[in-house]
C-alpha atoms as one frame of an Amber mdcrd trajectory, in Angstrom:
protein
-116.933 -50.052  -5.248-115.998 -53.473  -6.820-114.373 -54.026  -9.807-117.816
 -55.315 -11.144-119.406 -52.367 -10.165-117.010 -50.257 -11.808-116.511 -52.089
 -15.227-120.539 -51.635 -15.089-120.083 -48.130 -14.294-118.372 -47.088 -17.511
-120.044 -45.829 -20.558-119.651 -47.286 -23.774-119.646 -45.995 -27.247-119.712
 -47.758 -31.055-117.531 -46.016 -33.550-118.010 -47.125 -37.223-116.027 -46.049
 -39.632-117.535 -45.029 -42.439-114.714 -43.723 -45.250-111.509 -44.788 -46.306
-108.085 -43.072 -44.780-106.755 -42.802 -48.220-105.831 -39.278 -48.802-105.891
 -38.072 -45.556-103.590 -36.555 -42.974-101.051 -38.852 -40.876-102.219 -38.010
 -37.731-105.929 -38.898 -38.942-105.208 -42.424 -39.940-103.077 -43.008 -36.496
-106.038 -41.950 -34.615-108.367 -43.991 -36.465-106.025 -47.094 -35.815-105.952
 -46.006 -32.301-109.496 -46.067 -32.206-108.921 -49.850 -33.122-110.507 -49.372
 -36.668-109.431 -51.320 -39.201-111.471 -51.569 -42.562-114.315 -49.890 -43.748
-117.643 -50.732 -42.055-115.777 -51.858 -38.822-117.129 -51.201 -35.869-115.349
 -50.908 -32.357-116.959 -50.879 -29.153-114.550 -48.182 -26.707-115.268 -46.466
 -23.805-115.919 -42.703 -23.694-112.706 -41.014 -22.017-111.586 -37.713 -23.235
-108.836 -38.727 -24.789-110.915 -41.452 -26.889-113.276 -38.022 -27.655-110.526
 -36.444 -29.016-109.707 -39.038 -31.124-113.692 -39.120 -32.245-113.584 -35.661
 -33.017-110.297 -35.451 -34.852-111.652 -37.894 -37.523-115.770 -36.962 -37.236
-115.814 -36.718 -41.213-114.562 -40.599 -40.969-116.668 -42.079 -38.576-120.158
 -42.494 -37.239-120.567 -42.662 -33.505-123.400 -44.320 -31.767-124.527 -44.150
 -28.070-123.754 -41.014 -26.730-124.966 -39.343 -23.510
């Protein structure tokens, strides 16, 4: 396989997120900033790992996910 065969190879998946991190547990506002979120209503494309699927379901009452298999 290529590298452009791979790259097209890996799934995708858009995480919004859709509340604040105010009031919520350390650990839950470092995985949302290692999901790359930022603000409310910001929406990161990432690719779906395990690890990144941990992270997702950690914070599922922060964010909405969109694209999954």
């Amino acid at each position: 396989m290529t590298a452009k065969e791979k790259n097209a190879a890996v799934k995708k998946i858009r995480v919004t997120l859709v509340k604040g991190t105010t009031q919520t547990l350390g650990k839950h506002r470092e995985c949302v900033k290692g999901l790359g979120l930022r603000h409310r209503h910001h929406t990161v494309e990432v690719e779906d790992t395990p690890s990144i699927r941990g992270m997702i379901n950690k914070v599922s009452y922060l964010v909405k996910v969109e694209g999954e298999a």
